[in-house]
Each structure stands twice: as C-alpha cells, then as structure tokens.
C-alpha positions as CSV (number, residue, x, y, z in Angstrom):
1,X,13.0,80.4,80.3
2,X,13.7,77.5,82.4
3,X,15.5,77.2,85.9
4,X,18.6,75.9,84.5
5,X,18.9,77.5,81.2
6,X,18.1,81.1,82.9
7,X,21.1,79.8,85.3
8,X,23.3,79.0,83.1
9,X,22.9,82.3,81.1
10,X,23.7,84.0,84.9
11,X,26.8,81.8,85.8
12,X,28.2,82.1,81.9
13,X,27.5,86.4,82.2
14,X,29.4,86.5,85.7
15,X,32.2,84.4,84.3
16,X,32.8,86.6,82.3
17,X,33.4,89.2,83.8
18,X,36.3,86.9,86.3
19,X,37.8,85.8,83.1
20,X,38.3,89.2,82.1
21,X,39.8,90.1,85.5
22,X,41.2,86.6,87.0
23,X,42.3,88.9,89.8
24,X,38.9,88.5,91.6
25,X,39.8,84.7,92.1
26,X,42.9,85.9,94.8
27,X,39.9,86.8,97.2
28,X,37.9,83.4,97.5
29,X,41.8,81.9,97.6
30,X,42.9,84.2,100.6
31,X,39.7,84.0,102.5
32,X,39.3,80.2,102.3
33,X,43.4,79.9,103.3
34,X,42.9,82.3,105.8
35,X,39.9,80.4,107.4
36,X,42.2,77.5,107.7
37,X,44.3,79.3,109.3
38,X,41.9,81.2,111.7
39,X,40.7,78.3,112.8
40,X,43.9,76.2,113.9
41,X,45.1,79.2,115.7
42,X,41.5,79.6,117.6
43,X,41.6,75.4,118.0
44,X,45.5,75.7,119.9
45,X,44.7,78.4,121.5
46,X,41.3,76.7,122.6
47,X,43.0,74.0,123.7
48,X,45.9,75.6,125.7
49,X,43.0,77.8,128.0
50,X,40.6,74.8,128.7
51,X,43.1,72.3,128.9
52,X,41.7,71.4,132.3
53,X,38.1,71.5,131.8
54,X,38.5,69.2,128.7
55,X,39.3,66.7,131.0
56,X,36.3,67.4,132.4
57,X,34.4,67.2,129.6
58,X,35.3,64.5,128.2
59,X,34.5,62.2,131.0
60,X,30.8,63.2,130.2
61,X,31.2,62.2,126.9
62,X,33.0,58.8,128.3
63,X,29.9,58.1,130.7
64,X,27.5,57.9,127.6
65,X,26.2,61.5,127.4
66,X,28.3,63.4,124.9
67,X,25.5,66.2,124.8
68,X,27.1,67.1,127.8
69,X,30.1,67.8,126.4
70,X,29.0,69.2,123.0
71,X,26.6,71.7,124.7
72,X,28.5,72.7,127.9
73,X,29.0,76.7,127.8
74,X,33.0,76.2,127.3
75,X,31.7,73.9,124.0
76,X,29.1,76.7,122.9
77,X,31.8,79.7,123.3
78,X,34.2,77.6,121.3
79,X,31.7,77.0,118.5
80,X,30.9,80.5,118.4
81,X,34.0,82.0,118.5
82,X,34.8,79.7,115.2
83,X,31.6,81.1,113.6
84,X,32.2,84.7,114.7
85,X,36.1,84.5,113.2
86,X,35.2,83.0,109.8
87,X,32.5,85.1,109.1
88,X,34.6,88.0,109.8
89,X,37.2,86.8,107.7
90,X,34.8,85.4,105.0
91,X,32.5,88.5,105.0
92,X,35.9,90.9,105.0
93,X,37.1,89.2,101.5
94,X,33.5,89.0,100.2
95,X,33.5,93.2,100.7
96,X,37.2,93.2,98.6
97,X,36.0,91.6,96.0
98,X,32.1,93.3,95.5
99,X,34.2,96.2,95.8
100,X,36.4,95.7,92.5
101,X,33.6,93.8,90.6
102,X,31.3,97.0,91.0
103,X,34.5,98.9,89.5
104,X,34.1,97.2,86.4
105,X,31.0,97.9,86.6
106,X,31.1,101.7,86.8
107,X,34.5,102.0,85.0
108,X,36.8,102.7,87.6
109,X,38.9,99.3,87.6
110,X,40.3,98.8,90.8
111,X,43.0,96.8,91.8
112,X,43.4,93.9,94.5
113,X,44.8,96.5,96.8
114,X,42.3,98.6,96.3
115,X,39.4,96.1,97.6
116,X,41.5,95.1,100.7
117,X,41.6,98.9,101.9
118,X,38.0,98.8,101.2
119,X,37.4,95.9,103.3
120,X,39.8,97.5,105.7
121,X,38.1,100.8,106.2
122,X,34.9,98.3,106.7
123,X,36.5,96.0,109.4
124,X,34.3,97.0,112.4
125,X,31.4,97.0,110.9
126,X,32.4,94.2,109.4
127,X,33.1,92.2,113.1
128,X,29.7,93.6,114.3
129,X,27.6,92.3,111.5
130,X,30.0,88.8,111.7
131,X,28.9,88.7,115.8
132,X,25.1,89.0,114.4
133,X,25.4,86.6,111.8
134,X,27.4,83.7,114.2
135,X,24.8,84.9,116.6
136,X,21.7,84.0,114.4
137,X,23.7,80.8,113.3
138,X,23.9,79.6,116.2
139,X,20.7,80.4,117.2
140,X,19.3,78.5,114.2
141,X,21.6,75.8,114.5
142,X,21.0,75.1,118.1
143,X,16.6,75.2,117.3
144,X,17.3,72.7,114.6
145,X,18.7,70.6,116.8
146,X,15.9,70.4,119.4
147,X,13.1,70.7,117.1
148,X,11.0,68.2,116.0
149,X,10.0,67.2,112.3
150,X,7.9,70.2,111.7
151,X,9.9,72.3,114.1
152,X,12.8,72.0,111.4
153,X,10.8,72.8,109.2
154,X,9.8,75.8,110.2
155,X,13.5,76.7,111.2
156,X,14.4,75.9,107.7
157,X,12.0,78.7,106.6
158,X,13.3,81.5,108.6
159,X,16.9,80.6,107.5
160,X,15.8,80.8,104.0
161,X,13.9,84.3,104.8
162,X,16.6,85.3,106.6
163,X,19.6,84.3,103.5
164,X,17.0,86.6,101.5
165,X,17.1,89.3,104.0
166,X,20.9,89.1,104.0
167,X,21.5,89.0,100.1
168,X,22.7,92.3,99.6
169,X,24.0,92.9,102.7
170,X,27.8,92.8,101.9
171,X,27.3,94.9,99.1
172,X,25.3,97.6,101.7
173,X,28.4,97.4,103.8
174,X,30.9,98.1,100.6
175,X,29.7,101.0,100.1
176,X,26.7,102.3,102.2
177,X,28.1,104.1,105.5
178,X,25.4,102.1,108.0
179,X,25.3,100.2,111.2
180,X,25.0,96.4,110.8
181,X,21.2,96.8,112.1
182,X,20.4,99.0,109.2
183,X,22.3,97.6,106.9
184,X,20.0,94.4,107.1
185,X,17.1,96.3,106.9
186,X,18.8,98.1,104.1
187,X,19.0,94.9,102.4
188,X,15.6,93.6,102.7
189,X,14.4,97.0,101.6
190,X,16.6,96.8,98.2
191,X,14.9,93.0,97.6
192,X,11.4,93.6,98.9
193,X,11.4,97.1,96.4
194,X,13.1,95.1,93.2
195,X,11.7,91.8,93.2
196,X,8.6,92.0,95.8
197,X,7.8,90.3,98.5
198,X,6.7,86.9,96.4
199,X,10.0,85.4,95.6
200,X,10.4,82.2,94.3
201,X,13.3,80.1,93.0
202,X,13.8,81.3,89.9
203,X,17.6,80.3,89.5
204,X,20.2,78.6,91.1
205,X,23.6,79.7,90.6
206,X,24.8,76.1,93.6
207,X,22.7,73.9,90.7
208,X,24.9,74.9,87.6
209,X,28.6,74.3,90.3
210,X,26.7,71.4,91.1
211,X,26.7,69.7,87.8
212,X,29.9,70.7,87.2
213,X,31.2,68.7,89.5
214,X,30.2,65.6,88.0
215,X,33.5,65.5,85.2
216,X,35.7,65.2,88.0
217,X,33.8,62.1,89.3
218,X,33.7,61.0,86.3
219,X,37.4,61.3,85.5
220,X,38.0,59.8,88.9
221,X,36.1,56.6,88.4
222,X,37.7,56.6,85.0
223,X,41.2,56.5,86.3
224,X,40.4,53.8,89.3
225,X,39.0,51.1,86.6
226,X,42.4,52.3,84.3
227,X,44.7,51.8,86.9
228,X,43.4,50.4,89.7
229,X,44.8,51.4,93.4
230,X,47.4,54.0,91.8
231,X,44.7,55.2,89.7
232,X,42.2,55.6,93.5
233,X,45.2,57.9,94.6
234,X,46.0,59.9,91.7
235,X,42.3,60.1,90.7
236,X,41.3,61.6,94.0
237,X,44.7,64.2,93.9
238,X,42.5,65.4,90.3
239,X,39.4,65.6,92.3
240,X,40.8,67.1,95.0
241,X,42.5,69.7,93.3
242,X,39.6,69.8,90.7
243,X,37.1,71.0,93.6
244,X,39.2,73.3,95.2
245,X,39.6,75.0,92.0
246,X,35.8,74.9,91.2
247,X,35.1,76.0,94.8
248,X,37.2,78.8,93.8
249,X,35.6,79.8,91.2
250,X,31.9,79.3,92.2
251,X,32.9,82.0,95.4
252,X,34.5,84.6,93.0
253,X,31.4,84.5,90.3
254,X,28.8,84.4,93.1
255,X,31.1,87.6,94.4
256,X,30.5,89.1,91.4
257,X,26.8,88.0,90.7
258,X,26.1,89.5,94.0
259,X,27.5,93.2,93.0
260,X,25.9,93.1,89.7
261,X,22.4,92.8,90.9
262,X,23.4,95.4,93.8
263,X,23.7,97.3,90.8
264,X,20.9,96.5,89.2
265,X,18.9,97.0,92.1
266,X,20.2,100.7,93.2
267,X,20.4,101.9,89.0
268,X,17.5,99.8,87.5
269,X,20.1,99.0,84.9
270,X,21.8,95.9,84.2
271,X,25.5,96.4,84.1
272,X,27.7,95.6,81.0
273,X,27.5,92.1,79.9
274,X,24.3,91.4,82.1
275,X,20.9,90.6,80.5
276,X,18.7,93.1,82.0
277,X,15.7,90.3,81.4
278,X,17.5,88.0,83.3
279,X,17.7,90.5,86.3
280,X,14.4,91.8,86.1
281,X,13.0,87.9,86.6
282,X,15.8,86.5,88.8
283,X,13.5,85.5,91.5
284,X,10.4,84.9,89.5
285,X,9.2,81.6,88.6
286,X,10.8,79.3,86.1
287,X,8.6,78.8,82.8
C-alpha cells in the first residue's frame, strides 16, 4: 500500500470516529482560542514589567544589531515563557480529548466534562512536562540558529527522533500515573517495543490536510477572476474561515489517531473501526 492511499485509509478511519462524536472538535476550538488568549495576556503583561528595558533594547536593534535585542535574556525569558504557556495549554486540551476518544474506544463514552477533569487531575504533570518540552524547543531552536548547513541538519534529526520519542507521550500522561521523565521514556518504550527501532515514513496524516487545502485556494482564485477586488475580500473570508475549520479538524482527528494507536500499542488490538493492518505497518515503508 502506498504512502498516500495507506494515509488516506488512517485519516478517513479517525474521521470517523469525530463524525460520530463532533464533541471532540470543542477541544482543538478551546485550546487554539485559549492560546490566543494566553498569549495577549503574557504579551501585556510582558510589556507592562519591561517597559523600561525595552527602551533599552530597542536602541540595539536601532544601532544595526537586532540580535541584541532578540537574544538578550529579558527576550529569551519572554520567548519561553510563550512556549511554556501554550504547550501547557495545548498539551492540557490534547489529554481531554485522548481521554474521551479512548472511551469510545473501550465503551465507556465520556463526555466533554469528563476529559477536562481528566486533564485537570493531570495539570502538574502536565506544566512539568510543558517546562521540558519549551525547554527542548528552545534548545533546538536556538542550535538551529547558530548552526551551520550540516549543523541543521543534524539538529533536524534529533527533533525528528525526539517528535518520535514524544508520540505517545500525552496519551502516557492520560492515563499512566508517571513523572514527566518517565513518561517519555515510557513513550519511547511503547514505540521502540511496537514498531522497532527502524521507523520509516510510512504515512503522513499533515500530507492528506495538506491536499485538502488546495479546494479553498482554488475557490479563492475562482472568486477573485469572478468578481474581481470584492471577490479578493470575500474569497479570502472563505479561506480564512475554510482553514480554521480544517485546522480544526486535522487537531481533533490527529487527537484521536494518537489514542487509537496508544491502544493499539498497550492491547495489540486495533480498536473498532481501525484496520489492524494499517496499525501493524504504520511506520513501515510505503510499497
């Protein structure tokens, strides 16, 4: 089976399990609003503390050298306390929603509330693993920038190792009682035991949402060459809206895509309306 088709036979299985429950779409809806919102307050309140060492910084950045400013410590702690708050809230909805996917999965049929207290019993775990993940972001981030060609390179492989590592890690902290630390390891252990340690890219779940963005471009080139300027502003309020929605969607099937293969993984057993097939070769190599 091919990359795409054994994609598209993922997405399509996951998707059905959110159109049977459309619930699952309120998480991706209040985690993404309440990044927004996370983020003005942290940028205010930002601004109000270092009001007078902005000043300060932005002379460097007026003199030609706006490094200075970008990686001066008050910069850096800024940046990382944006990182640390929206994983937290990001990882916090992610845990909600795993938690009432699984419940289809093992007939129990939770409700909305019902993931949220999850989540909430979670939360400190939750922040710790959020400080380790901004932490290794940022880490990351900052090598890529000072690297060299090959030095990005290789800081593009141990991201990729370490988004493996990771995978399973929100479902560990749903419902494994563990530390951050060994939840990770947890995680690793659960991919290196089901799939092995050779893992290659046997789907891509960001290829098939890809793709479907391409209707909305489509429809918005459409409506410029129908109606000119009014159709450039009422084509891009479509596309707009038309990505949000997809955005949406993709975050509440990949959710749900995520607690499946937990599933899989712990019970050796595809869950309802999952091709244990599919499972079994998700991270082998396309035909």
């Amino acid at each position: 089976m091919g990359r795409f088709s054994r994609s598209w036979d993922l997405v399509s299985q996951s998707f059905s399990v959110l159109w049977a429950d459309k619930q699952l779409l309120m998480f991706p809806v209040l985690s993404g609003v309440s990044c927004v919102i996370v983020t003005l307050l942290l940028l205010a309140g930002g601004v109000a503390i270092l009001q007078p060492q902005l000043g300060t910084l932005a002379a460097f950045s007026a003199r030609g050298n706006p490094e200075a400013f970008v990686r001066s410590p008050e910069m850096m702690a800024a940046i990382f306390a944006l990182y640390l708050a929206n994983y937290f809230v990001i990882v916090f909805f992610n845990v909600a929603l795993v938690g009432v996917a699984n419940s289809r999965f093992t007939g129990e049929n939770w409700t909305f509330d019902e993931g949220l207290q999850l989540a909430w019993k979670r939360k400190w775990v939750i922040l710790q693993w959020a400080f380790i993940a901004a932490t290794v972001g940022m880490v990351l981030r900052a090598l890529s920038e000072r690297a060299g060609f090959i030095g990005r390179i290789v800081v593009g492989m141990i991201g990729v190792a370490w988004n493996l590592a990771c995978y399973f890690v929100v479902p560990v902290l749903a419902f494994e009682d563990l530390s951050p630390g060994a939840a990770l390891y947890r995680s690793a252990e659960i991919f290196k035991e089901t799939w092995g340690e050779k893992v290659m890219g046997g789907f891509s779940l960001g290829l098939i949402f890809f793709l479907m963005m391409i209707p909305g471009f489509l429809v918005w080139i459409g409506a410029i060459n129908f109606a000119g300027q009014k159709g450039l502003l009422i084509g891009g309020i479509f596309l707009a809206a038309y990505f949000l929605l997809l955005s949406v969607v993709s975050s509440a099937v990949q959710g749900i895509f995520n607690a499946a293969l937990y599933r899989y993984a712990c019970d050796q057993t595809a869950p309802p309306g999952f091709s244990q097939n599919l499972f079994r070769q998700a991270w082998s190599p396309a035909d």
